[in-house]
Structures are given as C-alpha cells and as structure tokens.
C-alpha positions as CSV (number, residue, x, y, z in Angstrom):
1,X,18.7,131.7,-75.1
2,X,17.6,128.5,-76.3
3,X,19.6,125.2,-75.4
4,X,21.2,123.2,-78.0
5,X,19.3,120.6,-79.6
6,X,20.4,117.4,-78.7
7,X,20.5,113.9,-80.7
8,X,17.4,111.8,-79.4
9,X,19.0,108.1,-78.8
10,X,17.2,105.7,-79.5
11,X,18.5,102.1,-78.3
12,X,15.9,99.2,-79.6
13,X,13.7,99.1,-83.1
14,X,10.3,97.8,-82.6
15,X,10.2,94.3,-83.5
16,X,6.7,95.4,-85.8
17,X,6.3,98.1,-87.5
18,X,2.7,99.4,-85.6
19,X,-0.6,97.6,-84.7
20,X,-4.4,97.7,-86.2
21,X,-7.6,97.2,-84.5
22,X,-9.5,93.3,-84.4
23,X,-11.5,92.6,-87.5
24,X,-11.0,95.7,-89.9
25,X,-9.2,95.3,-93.0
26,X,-6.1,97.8,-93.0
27,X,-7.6,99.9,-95.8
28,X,-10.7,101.6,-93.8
29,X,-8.3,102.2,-90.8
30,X,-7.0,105.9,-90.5
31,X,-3.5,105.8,-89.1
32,X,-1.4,107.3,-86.0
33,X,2.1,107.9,-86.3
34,X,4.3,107.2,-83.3
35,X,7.7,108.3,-83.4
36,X,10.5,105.8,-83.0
37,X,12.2,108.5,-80.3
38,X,8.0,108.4,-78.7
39,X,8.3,104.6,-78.5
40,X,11.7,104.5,-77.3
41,X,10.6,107.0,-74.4
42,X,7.3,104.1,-73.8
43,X,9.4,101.5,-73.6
44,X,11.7,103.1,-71.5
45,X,9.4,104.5,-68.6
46,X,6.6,101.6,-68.7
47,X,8.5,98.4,-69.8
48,X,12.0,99.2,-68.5
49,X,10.3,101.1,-65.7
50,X,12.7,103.7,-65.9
51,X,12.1,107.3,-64.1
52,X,11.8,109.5,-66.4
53,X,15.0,111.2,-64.9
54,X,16.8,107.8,-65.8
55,X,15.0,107.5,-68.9
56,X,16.0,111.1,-70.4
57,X,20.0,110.3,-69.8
58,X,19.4,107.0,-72.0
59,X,18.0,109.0,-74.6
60,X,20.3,111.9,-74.3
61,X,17.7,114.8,-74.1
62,X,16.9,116.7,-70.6
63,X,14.0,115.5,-68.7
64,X,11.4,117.9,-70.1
65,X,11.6,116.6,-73.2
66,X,11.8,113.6,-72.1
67,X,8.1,114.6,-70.5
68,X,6.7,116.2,-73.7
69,X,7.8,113.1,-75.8
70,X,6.6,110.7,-73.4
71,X,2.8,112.7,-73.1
72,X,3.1,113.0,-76.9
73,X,3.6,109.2,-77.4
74,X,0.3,108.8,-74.5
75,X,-1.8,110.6,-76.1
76,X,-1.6,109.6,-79.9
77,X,-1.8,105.3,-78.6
78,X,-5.0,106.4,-76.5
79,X,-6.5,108.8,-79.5
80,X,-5.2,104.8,-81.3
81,X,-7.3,102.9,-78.9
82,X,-10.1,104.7,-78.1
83,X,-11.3,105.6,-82.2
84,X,-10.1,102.0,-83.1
85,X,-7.4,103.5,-85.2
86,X,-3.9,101.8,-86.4
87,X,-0.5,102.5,-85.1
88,X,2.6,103.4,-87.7
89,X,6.1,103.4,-85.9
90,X,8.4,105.6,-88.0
91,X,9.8,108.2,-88.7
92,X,11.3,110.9,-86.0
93,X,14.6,112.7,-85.1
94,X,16.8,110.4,-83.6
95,X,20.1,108.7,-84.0
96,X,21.2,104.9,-82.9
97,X,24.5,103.6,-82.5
98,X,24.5,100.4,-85.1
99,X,22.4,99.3,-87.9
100,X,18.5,98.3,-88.0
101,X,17.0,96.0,-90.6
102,X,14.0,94.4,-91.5
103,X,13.5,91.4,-93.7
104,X,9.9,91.4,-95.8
105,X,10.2,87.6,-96.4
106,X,10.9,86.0,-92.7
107,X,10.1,89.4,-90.7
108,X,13.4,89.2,-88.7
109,X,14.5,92.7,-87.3
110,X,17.8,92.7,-87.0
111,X,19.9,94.5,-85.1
112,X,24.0,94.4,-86.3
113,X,27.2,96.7,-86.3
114,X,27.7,97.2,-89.5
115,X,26.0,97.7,-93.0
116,X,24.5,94.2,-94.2
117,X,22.9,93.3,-97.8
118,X,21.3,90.3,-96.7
119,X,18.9,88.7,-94.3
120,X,20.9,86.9,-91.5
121,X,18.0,84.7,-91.2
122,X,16.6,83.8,-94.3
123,X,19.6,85.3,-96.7
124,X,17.3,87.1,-98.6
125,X,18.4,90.1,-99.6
126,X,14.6,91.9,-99.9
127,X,15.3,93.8,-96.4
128,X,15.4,97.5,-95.7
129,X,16.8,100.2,-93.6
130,X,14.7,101.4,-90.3
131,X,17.2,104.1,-89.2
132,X,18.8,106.4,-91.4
133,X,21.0,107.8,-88.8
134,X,23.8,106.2,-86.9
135,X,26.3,108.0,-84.5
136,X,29.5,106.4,-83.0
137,X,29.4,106.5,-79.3
C-alpha cells in the first residue's frame, strides 16, 4: 500500500520569477518549468547545504522524494543551460506557511502573515499572488 501523500513545504519564493540566456530576446527562447517545491529542494541541498536527509524534514516529504525532486529540478536547469533555454519558476504542489507577493511596478517579493492589497514598498496595489496555498503550522 501506497503511503500518504504529503504537503510539499516550501519555505522561500524566488526573488525572480526564472532566468533567460545572454543576448536572445525572450520571444525565440523555449521555456523550462521548474517547480517552486524543485527550487525549494535546490536551494535547500546546494545553497543551504542541507543533506538531503535534513532537507526532506524541511519540506515534509520522505527522503526519496526528496531525491526524485531534487534529480528532477537537475536535470531540467542542465537541459536550461546546455540548449540555451529560459527558466519559468512556478507552478507545483506545495503549501507555505504565510503569504507571497510580487509587485510588477518596484519588483519587491514580499514575504508577510497575512493577506495584503498593496505593495509594502511602493504602495502600489498592481501585485499578485505566487502561492495559492497556505497551511497553519
């Protein structure tokens, strides 16, 4: 029997939303979508320098998965790199424990508690979303 599936936790938004190659507009670029849960597991093992033991309590998922995501998110920034395609962060199955905005006029990502309409930065209200889901801890 299968275990259960578990929440993917995801702790940080990106502070962009992906990367393109030097010198080609955006519009002749084919793009690769990494997960938020595949960047989380990224910058958990190679920036934080987590083991990937460590890593899979953070996100709340066993250490296999952990392993899959992890090779998953590998592979599509190499298949990025090596034919000079761009990098989308979005999208996955993940939940967070407060509230992620971006603002499209000053760029800020913020990071807050609760619901907000407005930029804290720039008090623009022209922001939007980045997680859908939130979970108390």
């Amino acid at each position: 029997m299968p275990n259960r599936k578990r929440h993917r936790r995801v702790t940080m938004p990106p502070l962009m939303e992906g990367f393109k190659p030097f010198g080609v507009p955006m519009r002749e670029l084919e793009p690769v979508v990494l997960l938020y849960e595949e960047y989380e597991a990224i910058r958990l093992a190679d920036y934080e320098n987590l083991t990937q033991e460590e890593a899979a309590k953070k996100m709340n998922i066993s250490r296999p998965t952990f392993t899959r995501l992890y090779d998953k998110a590998r592979k599509n920034i190499a298949k990025s790199f090596v034919e000079g395609k761009a990098i989308f962060i979005q999208g996955g199955n993940y939940v967070t424990d407060d509230y992620w905005y971006r603002c499209y006029n000053c760029h800020e990502t913020m990071i807050t508690m609760k619901p907000v309409k407005s930029c804290r930065k720039c008090d623009s209200d022209n922001i939007i979303q980045l997680n859908s889901q939130t979970e108390d801890a």
